[in-house]
N, C-alpha and C positions, 0 to 999 in steps of 0.2 A: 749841730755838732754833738753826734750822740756814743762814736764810738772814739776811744783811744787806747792805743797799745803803748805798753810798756818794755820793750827789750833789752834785759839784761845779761847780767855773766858775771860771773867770781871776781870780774876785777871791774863794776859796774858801782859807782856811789849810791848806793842802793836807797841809802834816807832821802838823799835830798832830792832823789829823781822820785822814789814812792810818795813823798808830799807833796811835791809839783803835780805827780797825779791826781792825788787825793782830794788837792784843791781845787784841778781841776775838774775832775769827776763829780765834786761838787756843789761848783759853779752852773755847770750846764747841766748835771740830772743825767750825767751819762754810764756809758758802758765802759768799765775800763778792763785791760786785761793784761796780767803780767807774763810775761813769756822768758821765761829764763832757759837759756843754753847752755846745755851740759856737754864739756869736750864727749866724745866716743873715744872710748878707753882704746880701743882697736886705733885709733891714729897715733896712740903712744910706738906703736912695732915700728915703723918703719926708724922710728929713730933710737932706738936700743942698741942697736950695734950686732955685729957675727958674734959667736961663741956663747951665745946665753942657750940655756935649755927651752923646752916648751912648759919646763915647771918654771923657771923663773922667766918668761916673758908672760906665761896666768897670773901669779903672782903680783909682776909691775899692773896687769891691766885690771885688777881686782884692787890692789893701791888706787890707783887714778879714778875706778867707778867711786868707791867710798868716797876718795875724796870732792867728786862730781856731786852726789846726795848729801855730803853734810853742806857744802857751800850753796847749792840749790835750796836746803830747808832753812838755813840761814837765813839766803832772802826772802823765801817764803813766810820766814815769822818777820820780817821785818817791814816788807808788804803790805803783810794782814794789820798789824799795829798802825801802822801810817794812816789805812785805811777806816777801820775800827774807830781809830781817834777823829777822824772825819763825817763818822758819821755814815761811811758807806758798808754796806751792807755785803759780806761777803762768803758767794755760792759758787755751786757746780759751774764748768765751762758752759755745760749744755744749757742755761738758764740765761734768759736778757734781763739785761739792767746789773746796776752795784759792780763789784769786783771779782774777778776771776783770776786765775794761776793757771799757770800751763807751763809744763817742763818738756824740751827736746833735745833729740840728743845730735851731737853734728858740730858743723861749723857756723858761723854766723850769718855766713852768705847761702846757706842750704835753707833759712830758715827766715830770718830776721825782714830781709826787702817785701820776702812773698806772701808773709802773715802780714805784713801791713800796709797790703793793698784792699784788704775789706776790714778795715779804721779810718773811722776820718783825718784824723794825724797822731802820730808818733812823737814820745816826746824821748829826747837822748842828750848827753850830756856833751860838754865842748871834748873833741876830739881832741886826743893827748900825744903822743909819740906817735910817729908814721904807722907803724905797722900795728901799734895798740889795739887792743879789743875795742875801746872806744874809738878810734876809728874806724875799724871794720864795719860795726854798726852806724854811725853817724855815712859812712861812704854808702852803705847799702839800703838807706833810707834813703838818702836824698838821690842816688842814683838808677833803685831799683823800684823800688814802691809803685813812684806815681802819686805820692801825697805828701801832704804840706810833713812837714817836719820842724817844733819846736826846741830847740836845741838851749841847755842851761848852760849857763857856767859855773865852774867849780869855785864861788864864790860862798855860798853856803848859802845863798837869799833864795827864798819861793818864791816866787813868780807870780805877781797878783794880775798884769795883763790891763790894768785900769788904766795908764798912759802912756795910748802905742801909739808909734811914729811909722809910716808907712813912706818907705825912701823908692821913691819913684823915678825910672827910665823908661817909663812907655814901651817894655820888650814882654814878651808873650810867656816868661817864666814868674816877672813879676805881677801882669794878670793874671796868672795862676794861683798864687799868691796869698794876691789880694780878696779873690775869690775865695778862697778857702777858709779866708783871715774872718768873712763875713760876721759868723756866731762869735766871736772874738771881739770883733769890731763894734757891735751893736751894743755889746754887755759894757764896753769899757768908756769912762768917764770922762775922756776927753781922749779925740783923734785930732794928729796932723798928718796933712800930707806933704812931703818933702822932696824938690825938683834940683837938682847940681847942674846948671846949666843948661843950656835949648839942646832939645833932643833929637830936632830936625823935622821937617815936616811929612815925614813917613811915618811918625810914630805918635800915637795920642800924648799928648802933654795933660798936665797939673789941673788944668780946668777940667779937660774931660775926663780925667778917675774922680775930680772933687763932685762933678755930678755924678757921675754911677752912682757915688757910696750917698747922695745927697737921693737917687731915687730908691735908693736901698733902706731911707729912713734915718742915715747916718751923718751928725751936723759932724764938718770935720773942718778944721783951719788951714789955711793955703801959707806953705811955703816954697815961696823960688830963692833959690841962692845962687851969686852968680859963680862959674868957674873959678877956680883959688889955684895956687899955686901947687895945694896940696894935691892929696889924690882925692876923688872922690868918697872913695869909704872912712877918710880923714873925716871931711867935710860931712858925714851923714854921723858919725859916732861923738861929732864935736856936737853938732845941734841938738839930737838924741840927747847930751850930758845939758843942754842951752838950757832944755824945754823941760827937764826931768821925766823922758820918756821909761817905763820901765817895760820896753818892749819894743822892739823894732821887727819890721812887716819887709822881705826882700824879696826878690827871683835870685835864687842859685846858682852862680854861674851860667849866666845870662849873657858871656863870652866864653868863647870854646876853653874847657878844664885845663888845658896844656898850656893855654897862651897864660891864665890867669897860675898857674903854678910857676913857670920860668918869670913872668914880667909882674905881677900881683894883679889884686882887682877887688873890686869892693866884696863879693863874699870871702875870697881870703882875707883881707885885712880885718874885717869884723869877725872872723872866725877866733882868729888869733889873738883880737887883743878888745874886742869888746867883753863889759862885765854884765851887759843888759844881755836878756831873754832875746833871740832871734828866732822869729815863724818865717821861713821860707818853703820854697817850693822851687823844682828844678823844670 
């Protein structure tokens, strides 16, 4: 796990996602890279309204770049300090290793999914209001990338990753996952793996991911629990709190996005109302 992106924006918790990097970065000896999104001052026109001149629609779009560069330098000192105070070392884009900055200009979906498909994961904050910046980013990681996605909460706690719970359904986003969770996994002081009832005999169960990560080098504790009345991502954020996991391991919508928006399902439920760190993958 050597590389990770950072995607920000003006309205992005900038501290507590830069020291989540920063301890991240190092933890593992990695690459991290902050990429902050600057609106395009040109997407202010269309919504100006008839009757302005072309001196005062330069005007509004000369307002909005400034205001683009002081909030991008903002994060960028804030960033640099997080990092600095970590001990990472911080260069040009073009250089490997320590920390990098990178400013673009656009929307979040122009930018954000497709720069973090060459990083090993992306770390973003718990998605706020529907259309919020913070969801735009957290919807275009976990839907556009192609890579794992650790997501914080707006709790204010960093992320140490040393007691992660790995909530297992034997579906092909959670061995995505889990895979990715590997450099995660190895580093952290104690693993469980976690089963909400039988999962049917199409799909591997709880003994065979407890061997994978047992030939991966990984001692990790077996948990079955049996179906409860609740839902299941009830049942995985209640054991998660049992075990004092400070990290939980899923597949993202691991049921089609629609069915889990209208009826719920264990990534929404943990979206919404867990306080632990979640590494998933879609």
């Amino acid at each position: 796990m050597k590389s990770i992106i950072l995607p920000l924006t003006r309205d992005s918790n900038w501290q507590l996602l830069s020291e989540t990097a920063a301890r991240l970065t190092t933890k593992f000896e990695a690459d991290v890279t902050g990429l902050f999104v600057k609106r395009d001052p040109k997407s202010a026109i269309p919504l100006l309204g008839e009757g302005l001149t072309a001196e005062m629609i330069q005007q509004m779009c000369n307002a909005t770049e400034a205001e683009g560069q002081r909030y991008a330098g903002e994060a960028q000192t804030v960033f640099t300090a997080a990092m600095e105070n970590a001990g990472v070392s911080v260069s040009e884009d073009t250089q490997v290793g320590g920390a990098h900055w990178r400013t673009v200009v656009g929307e979040v979906v122009d930018h954000v999914g497709r720069s973090a498909r060459t990083a090993d994961f992306a770390i973003c904050e718990r998605p706020a209001e529907k259309h919020s910046a913070q969801s735009e980013i957290f919807n275009d990681l976990v839907f556009r990338s192609g890579r794992s996605v650790l997501m914080v909460p707006d709790n204010g706690t960093i992320p140490s990753m040393n007691r992660m719970l790995v909530a297992w359904n034997g579906r092909a986003e959670c061995a995505r996952a889990v895979g990715g969770a590997l450099p995660l996994l190895r580093k952290a002081k104690s693993v469980s793996v976690l089963q909400v009832g039988d999962l049917g005999e199409d799909r591997p169960a709880i003994d065979d991911i407890a061997r994978y990560l047992m030939v991966h080098g990984i001692e990790c504790t077996s948990i079955k629990e049996p179906a409860g009345k609740g839902s299941v991502g009830e049942a995985v954020y209640a054991k998660a709190q049992d075990i004092d996991a400070d990290s939980i391991v899923i597949g993202a919508f691991s049921t089609a996005r629609w069915r889990e928006l209208l009826l719920g399902g264990v990534t929404r439920f943990l979206i919404e109302n867990s306080d632990i760190p979640i590494y998933m993958s879609h």
